[in-house]
C-alpha atoms as a printed R data frame, in Angstrom:
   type eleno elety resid chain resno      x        y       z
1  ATOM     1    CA   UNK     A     1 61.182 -147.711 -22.603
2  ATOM     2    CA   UNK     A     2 63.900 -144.663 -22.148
3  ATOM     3    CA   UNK     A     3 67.490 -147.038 -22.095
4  ATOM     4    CA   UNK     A     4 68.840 -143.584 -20.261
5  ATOM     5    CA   UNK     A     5 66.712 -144.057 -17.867
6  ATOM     6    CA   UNK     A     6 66.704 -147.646 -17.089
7  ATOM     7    CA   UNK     A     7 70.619 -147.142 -17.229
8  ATOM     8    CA   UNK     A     8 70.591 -144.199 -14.900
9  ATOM     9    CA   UNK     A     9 68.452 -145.915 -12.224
10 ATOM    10    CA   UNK     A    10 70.437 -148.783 -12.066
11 ATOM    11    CA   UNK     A    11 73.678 -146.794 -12.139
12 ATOM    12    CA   UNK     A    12 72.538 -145.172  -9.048
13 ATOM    13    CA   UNK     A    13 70.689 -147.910  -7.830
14 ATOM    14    CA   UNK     A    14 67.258 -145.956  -7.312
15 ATOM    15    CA   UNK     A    15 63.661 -147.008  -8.129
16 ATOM    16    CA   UNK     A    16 61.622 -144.730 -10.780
17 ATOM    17    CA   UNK     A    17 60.213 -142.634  -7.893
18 ATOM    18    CA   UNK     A    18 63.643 -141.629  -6.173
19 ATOM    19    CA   UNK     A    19 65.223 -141.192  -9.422
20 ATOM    20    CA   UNK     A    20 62.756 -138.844 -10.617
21 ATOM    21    CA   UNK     A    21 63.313 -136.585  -7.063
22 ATOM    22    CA   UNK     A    22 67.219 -136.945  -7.729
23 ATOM    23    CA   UNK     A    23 66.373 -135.465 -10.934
24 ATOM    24    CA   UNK     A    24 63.986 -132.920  -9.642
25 ATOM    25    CA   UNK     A    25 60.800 -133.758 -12.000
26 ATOM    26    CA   UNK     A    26 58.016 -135.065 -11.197
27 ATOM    27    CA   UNK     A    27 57.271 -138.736 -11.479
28 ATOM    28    CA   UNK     A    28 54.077 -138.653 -13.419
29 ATOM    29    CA   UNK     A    29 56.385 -136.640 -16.467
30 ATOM    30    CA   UNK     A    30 59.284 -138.617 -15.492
31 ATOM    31    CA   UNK     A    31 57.198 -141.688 -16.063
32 ATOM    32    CA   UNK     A    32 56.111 -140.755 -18.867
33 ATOM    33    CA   UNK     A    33 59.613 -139.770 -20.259
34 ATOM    34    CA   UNK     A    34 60.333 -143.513 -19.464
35 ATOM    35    CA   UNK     A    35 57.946 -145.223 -21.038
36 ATOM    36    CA   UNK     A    36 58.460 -143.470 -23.942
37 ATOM    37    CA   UNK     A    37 54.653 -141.653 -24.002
38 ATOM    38    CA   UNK     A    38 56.861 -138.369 -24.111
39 ATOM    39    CA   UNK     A    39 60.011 -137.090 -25.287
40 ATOM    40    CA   UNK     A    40 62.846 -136.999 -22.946
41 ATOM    41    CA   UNK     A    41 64.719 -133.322 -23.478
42 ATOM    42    CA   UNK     A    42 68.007 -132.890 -23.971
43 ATOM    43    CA   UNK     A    43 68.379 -130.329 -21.132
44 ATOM    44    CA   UNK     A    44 67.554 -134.067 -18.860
45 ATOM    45    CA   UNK     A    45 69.473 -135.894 -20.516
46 ATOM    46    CA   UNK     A    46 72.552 -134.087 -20.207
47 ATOM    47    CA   UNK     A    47 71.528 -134.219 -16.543
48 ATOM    48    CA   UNK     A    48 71.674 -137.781 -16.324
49 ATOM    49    CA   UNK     A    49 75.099 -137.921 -18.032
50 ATOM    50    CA   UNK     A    50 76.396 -134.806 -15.691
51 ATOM    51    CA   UNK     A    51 75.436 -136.615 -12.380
52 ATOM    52    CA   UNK     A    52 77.122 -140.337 -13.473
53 ATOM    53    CA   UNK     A    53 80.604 -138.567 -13.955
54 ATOM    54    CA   UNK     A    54 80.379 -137.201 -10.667
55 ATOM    55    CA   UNK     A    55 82.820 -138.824  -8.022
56 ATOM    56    CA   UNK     A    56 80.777 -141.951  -5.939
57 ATOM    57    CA   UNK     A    57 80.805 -139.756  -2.811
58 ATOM    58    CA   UNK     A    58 79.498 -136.725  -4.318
59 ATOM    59    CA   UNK     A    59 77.088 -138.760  -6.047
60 ATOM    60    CA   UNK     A    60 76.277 -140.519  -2.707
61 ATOM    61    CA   UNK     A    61 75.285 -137.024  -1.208
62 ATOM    62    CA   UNK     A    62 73.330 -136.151  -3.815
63 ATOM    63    CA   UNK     A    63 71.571 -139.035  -3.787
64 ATOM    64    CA   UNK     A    64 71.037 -138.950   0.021
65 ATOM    65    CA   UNK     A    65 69.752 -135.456  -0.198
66 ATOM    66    CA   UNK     A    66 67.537 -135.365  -2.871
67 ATOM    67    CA   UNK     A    67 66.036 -138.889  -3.333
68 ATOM    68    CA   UNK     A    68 66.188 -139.785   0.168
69 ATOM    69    CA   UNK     A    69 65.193 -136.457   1.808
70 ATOM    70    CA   UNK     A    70 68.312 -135.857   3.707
71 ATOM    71    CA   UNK     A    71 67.476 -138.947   5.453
């Protein structure tokens, strides 16, 4: 199991499936990057850290646009 991951989708309080569209992959490779079957890059990990420093409400957006469809 990926503890980024885990960490990320409970920092933004998203499943597996929305938290691989706020990250733009896929979520067979993202699933796999969890699980550990394959290696998570850097370039994603850095990512992940870039998008928890942001400020809630840009985060918020974010999240709304891209994991939620701009629902």
């Amino acid at each position: 199991m990926n503890a980024t991951l885990v960490h990320f989708e409970a920092q933004v309080r998203l499943g597996p499936t929305r938290a691989a569209r706020l990250l733009g992959v896929a979520y067979p490779t993202y699933a796999q990057y969890r699980s550990g079957r394959r290696p998570f890059p850097t370039y994603h990990a850095h990512h992940v850290q870039a998008l928890l420093l942001l400020a809630p409400e840009h985060l918020s957006a974010l999240i709304k646009e891209h994991a939620h469809g701009g629902t």
